[in-house]
C-alpha positions in Angstrom: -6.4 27.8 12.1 -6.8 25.3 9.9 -10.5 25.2 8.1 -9.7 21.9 6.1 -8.3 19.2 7.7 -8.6 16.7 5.4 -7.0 19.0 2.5 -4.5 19.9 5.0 -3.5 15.8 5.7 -3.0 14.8 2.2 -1.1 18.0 1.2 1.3 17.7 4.0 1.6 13.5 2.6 1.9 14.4 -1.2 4.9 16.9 0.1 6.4 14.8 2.3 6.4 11.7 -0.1 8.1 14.1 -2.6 10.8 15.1 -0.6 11.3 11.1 0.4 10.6 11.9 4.1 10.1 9.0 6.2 7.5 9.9 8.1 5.2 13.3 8.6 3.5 14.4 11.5 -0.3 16.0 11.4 -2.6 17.5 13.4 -5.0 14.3 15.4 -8.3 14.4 14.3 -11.1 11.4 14.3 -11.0 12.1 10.2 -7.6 12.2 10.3 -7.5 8.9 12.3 -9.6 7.3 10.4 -8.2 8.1 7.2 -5.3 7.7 7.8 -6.0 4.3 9.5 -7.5 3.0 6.0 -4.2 3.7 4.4 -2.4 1.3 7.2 -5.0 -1.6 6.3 -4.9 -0.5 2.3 -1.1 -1.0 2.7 -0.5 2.6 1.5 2.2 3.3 4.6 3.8 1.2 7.0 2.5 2.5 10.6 1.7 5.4 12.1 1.3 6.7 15.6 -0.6 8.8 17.9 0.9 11.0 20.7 -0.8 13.9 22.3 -2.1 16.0 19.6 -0.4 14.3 16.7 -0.2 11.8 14.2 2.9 10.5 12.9 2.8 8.8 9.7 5.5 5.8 8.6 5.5 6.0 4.6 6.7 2.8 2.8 8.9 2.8 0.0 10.4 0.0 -2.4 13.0 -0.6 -4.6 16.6 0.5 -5.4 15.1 4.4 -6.4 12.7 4.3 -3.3 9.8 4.6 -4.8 6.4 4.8 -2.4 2.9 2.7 -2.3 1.1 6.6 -2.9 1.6 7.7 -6.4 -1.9 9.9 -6.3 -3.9 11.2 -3.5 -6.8 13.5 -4.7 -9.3 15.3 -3.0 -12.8 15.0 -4.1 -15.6 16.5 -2.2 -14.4 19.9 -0.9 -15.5 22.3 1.6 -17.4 24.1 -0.8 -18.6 21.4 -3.1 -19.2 18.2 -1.2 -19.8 14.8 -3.9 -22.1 12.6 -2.9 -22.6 9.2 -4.1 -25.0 6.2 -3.8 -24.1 2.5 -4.0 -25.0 2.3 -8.0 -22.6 5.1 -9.0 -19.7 4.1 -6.7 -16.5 5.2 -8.4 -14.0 2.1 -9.2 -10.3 3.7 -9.2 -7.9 2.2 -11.6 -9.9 -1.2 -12.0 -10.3 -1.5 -8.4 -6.3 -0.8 -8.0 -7.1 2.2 -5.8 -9.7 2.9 -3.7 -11.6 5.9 -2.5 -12.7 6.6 0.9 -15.9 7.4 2.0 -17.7 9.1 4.8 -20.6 7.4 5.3 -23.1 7.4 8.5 -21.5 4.1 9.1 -18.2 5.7 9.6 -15.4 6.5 7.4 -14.7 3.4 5.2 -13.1 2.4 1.7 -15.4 2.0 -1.7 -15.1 -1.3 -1.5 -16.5 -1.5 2.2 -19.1 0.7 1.3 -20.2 -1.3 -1.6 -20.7 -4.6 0.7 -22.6 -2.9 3.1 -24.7 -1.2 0.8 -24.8 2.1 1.5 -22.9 5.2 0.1 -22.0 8.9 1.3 -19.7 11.3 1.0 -16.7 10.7 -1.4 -13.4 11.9 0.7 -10.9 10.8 -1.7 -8.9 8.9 -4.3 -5.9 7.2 -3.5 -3.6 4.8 -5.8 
């Protein structure tokens, strides 16, 4: 049983981009959907797919040593410490390089979505 999904997503991406996999596959959930949906539209991987009860993730990679889009993925608000945050204290990653994603009651969105709709939440995580 898994208790944190989101933990569980990024950790089975950071692995998988180490070992230069080209794609993973995770448990489907709506946050893992979503998330992972924001990274399609951020650029961050090249596809992904749903069938049945999974997701499987297409990771993108460049260059002659295969290097991928994801250098960092951090979790922020945890289980056991959720971070909250309004519109003024929205975090900026990397001068606006990265971007955070953030549950909001508007849905799961990036910083920068939140920010032009004015309204903050949750701070999932960091990604750049």
């Amino acid at each position: 049983m898994i208790n944190d999904t989101i933990s569980s997503l990024l950790t089975k991406i950071r692995n998988a981009i180490k070992a230069k996999h080209k794609f993973v596959e995770v448990p489907l959930t709506k946050m893992s959907k979503a998330i992972v949906k924001i990274f399609k539209e951020e650029g961050f991987i090249t596809d992904y797919t749903e069938l049945e009860k999974t997701i499987y993730i297409l990771f993108k990679y460049a260059g002659k040593n295969q290097k991928s889009s994801i250098n960092e993925l951090k979790r922020i608000s945890k289980p056991g410490l959720r971070v909250y945050t309004n519109i003024k204290d929205m975090p900026i990653i990397l001068g606006n390089l990265g971007i955070s994603i953030i549950s909001t009651s508007k849905g799961v969105m990036t910083n920068h979505s939140a920010v032009k709709k004015k309204i903050g939440g949750e701070i999932l995580c960091y990604i750049y």
